[in-house]
N, C-alpha and C positions, 0 to 999 in steps of 0.2 A: 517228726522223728525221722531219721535216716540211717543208714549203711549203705557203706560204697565197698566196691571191687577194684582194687586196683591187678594188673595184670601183664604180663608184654603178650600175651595170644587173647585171640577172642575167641567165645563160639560162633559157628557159622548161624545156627538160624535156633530157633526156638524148640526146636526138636531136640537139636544137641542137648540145651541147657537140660530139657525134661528130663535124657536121658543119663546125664548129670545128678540128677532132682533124686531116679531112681534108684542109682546105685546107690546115694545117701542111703536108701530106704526110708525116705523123707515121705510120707503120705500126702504130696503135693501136686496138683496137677495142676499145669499153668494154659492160659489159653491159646491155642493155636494160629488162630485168628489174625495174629500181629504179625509183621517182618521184623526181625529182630534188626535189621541195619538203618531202620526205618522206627524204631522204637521210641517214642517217646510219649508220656503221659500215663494212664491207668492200662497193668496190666492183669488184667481179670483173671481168679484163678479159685482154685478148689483145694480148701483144707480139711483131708478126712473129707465130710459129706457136706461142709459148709461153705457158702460162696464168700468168696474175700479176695483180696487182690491187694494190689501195690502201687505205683507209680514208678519206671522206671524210666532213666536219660541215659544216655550216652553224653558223658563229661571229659572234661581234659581234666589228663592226668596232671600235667604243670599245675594249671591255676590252681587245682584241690591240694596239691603238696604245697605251693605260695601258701594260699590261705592259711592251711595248717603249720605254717613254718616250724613253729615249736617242738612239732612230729619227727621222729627219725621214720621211714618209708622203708628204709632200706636200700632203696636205689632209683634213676631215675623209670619209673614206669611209664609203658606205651601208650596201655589204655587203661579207662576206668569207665565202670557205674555206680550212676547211683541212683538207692532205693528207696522211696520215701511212703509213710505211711502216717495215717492222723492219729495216731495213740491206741486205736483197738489192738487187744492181745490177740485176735486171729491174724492181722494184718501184720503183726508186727514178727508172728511165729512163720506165717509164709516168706517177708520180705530175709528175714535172716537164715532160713531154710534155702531160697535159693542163691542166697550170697554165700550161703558156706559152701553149696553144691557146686557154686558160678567159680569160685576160687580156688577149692580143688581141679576142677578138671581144666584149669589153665594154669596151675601151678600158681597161681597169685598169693595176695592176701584181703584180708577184709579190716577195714579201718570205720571203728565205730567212734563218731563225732563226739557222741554223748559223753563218753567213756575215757576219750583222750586216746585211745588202745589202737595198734595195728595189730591185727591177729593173722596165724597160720590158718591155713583150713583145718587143719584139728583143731586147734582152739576154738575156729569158732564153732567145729563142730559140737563140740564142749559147750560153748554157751546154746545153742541151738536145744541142749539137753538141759540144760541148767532149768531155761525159760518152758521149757515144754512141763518140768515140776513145777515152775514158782503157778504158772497155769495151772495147773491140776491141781494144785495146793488150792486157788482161788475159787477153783469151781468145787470143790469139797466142801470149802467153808462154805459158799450160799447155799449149797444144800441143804448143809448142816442147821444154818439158821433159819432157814427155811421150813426143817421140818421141825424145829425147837416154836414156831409159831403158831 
């Protein structure tokens, strides 16, 4: 699964993004460890108290607008990432936590593959929120059945 950031500014280094992350108030701590200009592959990170992480590139904005021709963007954007994660619901609540973060604080938007959808950072903060319930819905229910056994 993935989301991408499209953008015309970048953030400078992995600090920025965190402190991006926070003003969310996103319970997200990503790892420092990396060069954000230098970024590519798994980048390890911390949801609330549990480890999870992502995979992040640095992509051309061209070729992901080609591919997605179908898409209206908006306009021609400078730069983009993208986020990609194997289907876990921590990985997938971090990876969208910091594309909404990553989006806001360059004025961007976030464009989710799955979905056909190019979102504002509100919206996707909005979904950010949507998935943080369908999440808590999920872990209610094993509870639930859990203690029905």
């Amino acid at each position: 699964m993935e989301i991408c950031v499209l953008s015309d500014m970048q953030l400078n280094s992995i600090s920025e993004w965190q402190e991006a992350i926070d003003s969310e108030g996103f319970e997200l701590r990503l790892s420092q460890h990396e060069s954000f200009s230098d970024m590519k592959g798994f980048l390890p990170s911390i949801l609330r108290t549990e480890p999870t992480g992502f995979e992040c590139f640095h992509v051309s904005p061209r070729e992901l607008i080609e591919t997605y021709d179908n898409i209206q963007f908006g306009h021609e954007w400078k730069f983009a990432i993208e986020l990609l994660w194997e289907g876990d619901h921590t990985q997938m609540q971090a990876a969208c936590m910091a594309a909404a973060a990553y989006a806001r604080a360059t004025s961007g938007v976030v464009f989710d593959p799955q979905a056909s959808q190019v979102l504002s950072a509100a919206q996707a903060f909005e979904m950010v929120q949507d998935n943080e319930r369908f999440v808590s819905g999920l872990k209610t229910e094993q509870r639930n059945s859990q203690d029905q056994s």
